[in-house]
Steps between C-alpha positions, in 0.01 A plus 500: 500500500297652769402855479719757701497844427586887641264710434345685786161441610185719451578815709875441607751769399749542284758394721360179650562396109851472533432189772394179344186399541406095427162346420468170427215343241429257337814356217535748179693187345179420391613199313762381745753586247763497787467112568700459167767564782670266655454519904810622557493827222150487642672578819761791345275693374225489824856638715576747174126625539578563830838660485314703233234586692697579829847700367394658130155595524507760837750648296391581146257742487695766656784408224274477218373873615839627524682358200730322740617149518533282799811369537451374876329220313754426301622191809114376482506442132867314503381266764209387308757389223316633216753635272681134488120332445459724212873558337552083518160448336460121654120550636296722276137468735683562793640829390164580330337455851790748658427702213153548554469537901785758501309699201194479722681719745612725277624477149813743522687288745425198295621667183817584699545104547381421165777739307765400743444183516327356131696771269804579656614158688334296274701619221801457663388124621431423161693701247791551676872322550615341821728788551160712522276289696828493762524866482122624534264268617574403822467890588143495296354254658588631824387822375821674595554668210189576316429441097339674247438435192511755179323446195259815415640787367267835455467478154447093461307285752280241298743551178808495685637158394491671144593846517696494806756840562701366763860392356748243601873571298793240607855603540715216587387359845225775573205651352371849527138555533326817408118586552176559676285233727196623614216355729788279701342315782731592848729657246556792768714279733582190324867380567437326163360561172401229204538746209403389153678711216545429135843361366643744294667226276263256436156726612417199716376541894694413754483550876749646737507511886616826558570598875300873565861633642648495139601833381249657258252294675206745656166417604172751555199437675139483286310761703086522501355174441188391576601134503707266667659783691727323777676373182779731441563495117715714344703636183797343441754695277813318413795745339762297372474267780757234435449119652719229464465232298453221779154719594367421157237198515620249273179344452339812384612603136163592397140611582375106458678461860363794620158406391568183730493715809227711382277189465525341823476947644159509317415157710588650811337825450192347399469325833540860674199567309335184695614647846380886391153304430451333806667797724205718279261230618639495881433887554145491316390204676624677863312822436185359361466302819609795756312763296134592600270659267092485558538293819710253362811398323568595156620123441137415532389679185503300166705760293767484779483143529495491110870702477612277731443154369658685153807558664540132649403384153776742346760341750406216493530437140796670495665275765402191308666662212812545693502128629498409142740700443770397754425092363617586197839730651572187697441241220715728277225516190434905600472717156500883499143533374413291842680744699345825289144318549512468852643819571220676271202301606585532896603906490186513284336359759630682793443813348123421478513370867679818700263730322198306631719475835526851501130606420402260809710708740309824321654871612749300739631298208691798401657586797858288591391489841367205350700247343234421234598871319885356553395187293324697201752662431782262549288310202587794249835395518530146494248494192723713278833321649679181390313538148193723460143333468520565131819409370432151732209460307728557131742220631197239564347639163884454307452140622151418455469638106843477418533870379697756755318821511847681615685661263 
């Protein structure tokens, strides 16, 4: 992975940091993690880095500033193919790889994909009937109609497979759905939403595709965040929304099946953490090079230097922790508590490494006219998301003692 990053150098304005700007080190895969690939995904992801590189990043900071999202991208990410790569789950490093280098770019973009593509088309690959995968996933994959995916409600996140408010009640051929999603990834203009609601007659969970042009459907934008802000989540109300019985996944009739998504979400979120780490590491590395204090660069000093070889060591570690990871996806022997280690030990990690990121960049490192401020606060999101640090720690502790500390 060689080093490529946007921010502007020492003395440019605002402005020239909307143009990207390349430099080109030494490897950050300081392990050569990457020749686990064959040559030919070797190959994919050197022309994704570049598609990335070329098409998403010139784009995203004026997004992420605005709250917008950039759907002139949209024909960019469908020709890479990653929604099948992911949704099919038949090459686990590969999509780690895509994973990462799109997260190094920017992490709201690659959540986009990673919803889409690993929560809502997944499910549907995996959970669903014939009928289904006819119906929806051709136009997923294509990403002509876009997926969301609706678990969180406002009053339940982490204890929402318990205490879930969101009701399913059958009548004949149909079911009508009543409740309140909240924090729902592209939930503002999906054609499609995955919507999890507790069966009424058996208090089991169940999932529904519900199409957003239902009546009683409505959607509202999540105003003010400080995080992941291209992503356009939203509150999803659903009054007596009724959905026929053909949308209900048959291979979800309870939270175990949910969980199954979950796990491999945690996996792919946990290798965004990887790309925030190195994109952290990209930006620092760029301005302690370009920026002159005392006659010469900061990235001469030992404290600088000293941040700097803690972030590659953060990333690094986390990568190989990732790698791991995707063997045992691929071999089939993946557990939850590997999934809620990874995810905690790698967001742990990169929230340790776009702090020390940002303190290189000083006064600047505030500012989103450089993309290092973009990155700190990107990792606010993605180490809450997908399962918090601490309730990934209570699922490794449930299986390392044998006692659950939930209640």
């Amino acid at each position: 992975m060689s080093t490529v990053i946007d921010s502007p150098k020492i003395g440019s304005t605002a402005a020239d940091a909307a143009t990207p700007k390349f430099f080109t080190g030494s490897t950050t895969d300081f392990f050569c993690y990457e020749d686990l690939l064959t040559p030919e995904e070797r190959q994919l992801v050197a022309q994704a880095r570049v598609v990335f590189e070329r098409d998403v990043r010139p784009v995203v900071a004026e997004h992420w500033n605005n709250e917008t999202f950039p759907f002139e991208i949209v024909p960019v990410l469908t020709a890479l193919n990653l929604v099948e790569l992911c949704a099919r789950g038949n090459n686990f490093l590969l999509h780690g790889f895509m994973t990462l280098e799109l997260s190094r770019v920017d992490a709201s973009i690659s959540t986009f994909v990673g919803v889409h593509s690993g929560l809502f088309a997944a499910a549907i690959a995996q959970l669903g009937t014939d009928d289904q995968r006819e119906r929806y996933l051709d136009d997923a994959i294509s990403l002509r109609k876009i997926g969301a995916f609706a678990l969180t409600e406002p009053e339940h996140g982490s204890d929402v497979s318990r205490n879930m408010d969101t009701t399913a009640t059958r009548s004949g051929d149909s079911w009508t759905l009543n409740g309140v999603k909240h924090w729902i990834g592209s939930g503002t203009f999906a054609a499609n939403v995955l919507v999890w609601a507790r069966d009424t007659a058996d208090d089991q969970i169940k999932g529904f595709i519900v199409s957003a042009a239902l009546d009683g459907f409505t959607a509202e934008k999540i105003e003010n965040k400080i995080a992941l802000r291209i992503v356009q989540n939203a509150t999803i109300t659903l009054d007596h929304v009724v959905v026929a019985e053909r949308d209900r996944l048959p291979g979800a009739t309870s939270f175990r099946d949910t969980n199954r998504l979950l796990t491999n979400s945690r996996v792919w979120v946990g290798w965004q953490t990887v790309g925030l780490q190195f994109a952290a590491y990209d930006y620092a590395l760029r301005y302690a090079l370009d920026r002159q204090q005392f006659g010469k660069p900061i990235a001469s000093f030992q404290l600088v230097q000293e941040k700097l070889v803690r972030m590659l060591e953060n990333a690094t570690t986390s990568l190989g922790t990732m790698v791991r990871i995707a063997q045992l996806q691929q071999a089939g022997t993946l557990r939850p508590e590997h999934a809620a280690m990874a995810k905690a030990s790698a967001s742990a990690r990169m929230r340790e490494s776009v702090a020390l990121g940002r303190s290189v960049l000083g006064g600047n490192g505030i500012s989103t006219s450089w993309g290092m401020a973009r990155v700190f606060a990107d990792a606010e999101a993605l180490y809450t998301y997908e399962g918090s640090y601490e309730i990934n720690t209570l699922v490794v502790g449930r299986a390392i003692t044998g006692i659950s500390a939930f209640q």
